[in-house]
C-alpha positions, 0 to 999 in steps of 0.5 A: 523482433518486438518494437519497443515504445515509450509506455509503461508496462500493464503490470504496473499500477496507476492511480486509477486503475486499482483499489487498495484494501488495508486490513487489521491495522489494530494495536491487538494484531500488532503486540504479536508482529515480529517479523517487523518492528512497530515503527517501521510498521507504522511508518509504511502503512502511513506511506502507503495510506498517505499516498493513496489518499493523495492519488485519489485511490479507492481504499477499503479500511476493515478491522476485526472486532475493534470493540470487543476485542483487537482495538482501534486501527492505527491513527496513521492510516485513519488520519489520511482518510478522515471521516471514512467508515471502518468496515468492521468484521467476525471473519478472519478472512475479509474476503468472506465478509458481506459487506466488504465484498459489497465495498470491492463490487461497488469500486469495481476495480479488477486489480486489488492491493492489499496490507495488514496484519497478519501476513499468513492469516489475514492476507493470505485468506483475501488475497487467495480468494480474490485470485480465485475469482479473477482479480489481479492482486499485488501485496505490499509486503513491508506494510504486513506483519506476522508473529514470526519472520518464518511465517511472514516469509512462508505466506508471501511465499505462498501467495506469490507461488500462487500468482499474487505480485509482491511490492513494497511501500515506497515502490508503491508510491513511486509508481503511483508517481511515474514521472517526475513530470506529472506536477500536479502531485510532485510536491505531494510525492515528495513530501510524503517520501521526505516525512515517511521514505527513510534514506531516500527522503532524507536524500530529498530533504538534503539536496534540496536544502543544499542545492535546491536540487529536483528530482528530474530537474523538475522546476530549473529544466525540462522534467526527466523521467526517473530512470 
């Protein structure tokens, strides 16, 4: 019978322990998205740059003829990493770009996360090739879009059949977290749920107005993991 320990699986991701990839988060790419509306689009690809950016993650940002054709990346991820360079591509499959790969190699991280737009293009072709050539791969599946919601489905269908491991925004954020315990980014986690969480950061912003609650009791009492 296996013994059971206090430590987190090895299938969930750490700050440190990955590199996150968002591609084509362009104004072009996201007129023809349906399978999710442009808000919430927004909204997660903040969450999620937001939150790498706050966890130090290493984070590669491409687009796919930006000039000549699908248009500046969204605001709400290239606010969160001011100043870095848009690796600007001709390739619809990332994975096929020289200078990319050049980025990936030199993170040297095994594991990948991966967003953008569109699902059954975009993601779909890196995320296939990456697992080909022994990467681990998770995909954020609300902060990628596609021109249908059958075509968003199929395609993270397909990449899961294929081993790729499906997480969503906040899910993503909060693993990053872990432990509510962890006080140097408690404030930061909360806030970015509270701004870009939905229901849940409205929950935050409600009980600590109301009852100067905490997640975990963290602050009045000795910090409990969440969960």
């Amino acid at each position: 019978m296996p013994k059971a320990t206090p430590t987190p699986g090895s299938t969930l991701v750490s700050p440190t322990d990955h590199a996150l990839i968002l591609i084509d988060f362009q104004s072009q790419m996201s007129f023809a998205t349906k399978s999710i509306d442009a808000v919430n689009l927004r909204n997660n690809a903040a969450l999620i740059s937001e939150a790498a950016a706050g966890f130090k993650v290493p984070t590669i940002l491409t687009t796919v003829a930006e000039k000549s054709f699908s248009g500046p990346m969204f605001s709400e991820i290239t606010d969160a990493f001011p100043g870095q360079k848009l690796l600007d591509r001709t390739s619809m499959n990332t994975w096929e770009d020289a200078a990319v790969i050049d980025e990936v190699n030199r993170i040297g991280k095994n594991r990948l996360v991966f967003a953008g737009l569109w699902t059954s293009v975009c993601i779909v072709g890196p995320t296939l090739s990456a697992l080909d050539q022994g990467f681990e791969v998770y995909i954020i599946t609300d902060a990628c879009g596609d021109v249908s919601t059958e075509a968003h489905e199929r395609a993270v269908e397909r990449m899961v059949q294929a081993g790729v491991r499906p997480m969503t925004s906040l899910q993503y954020l909060l693993e990053l977290q872990r432990d509510w315990a962890r006080t140097e980014t408690y404030d930061m986690t909360t806030g970015i749920a509270k701004k870009f969480g939905g229901s849940y950061g409205l929950g935050i912003i409600y009980a600590k107005t109301m009852f100067g609650a905490s997640e975990g009791a963290h602050g009045s009492a000795p910090a409990v993991a969440a969960e």
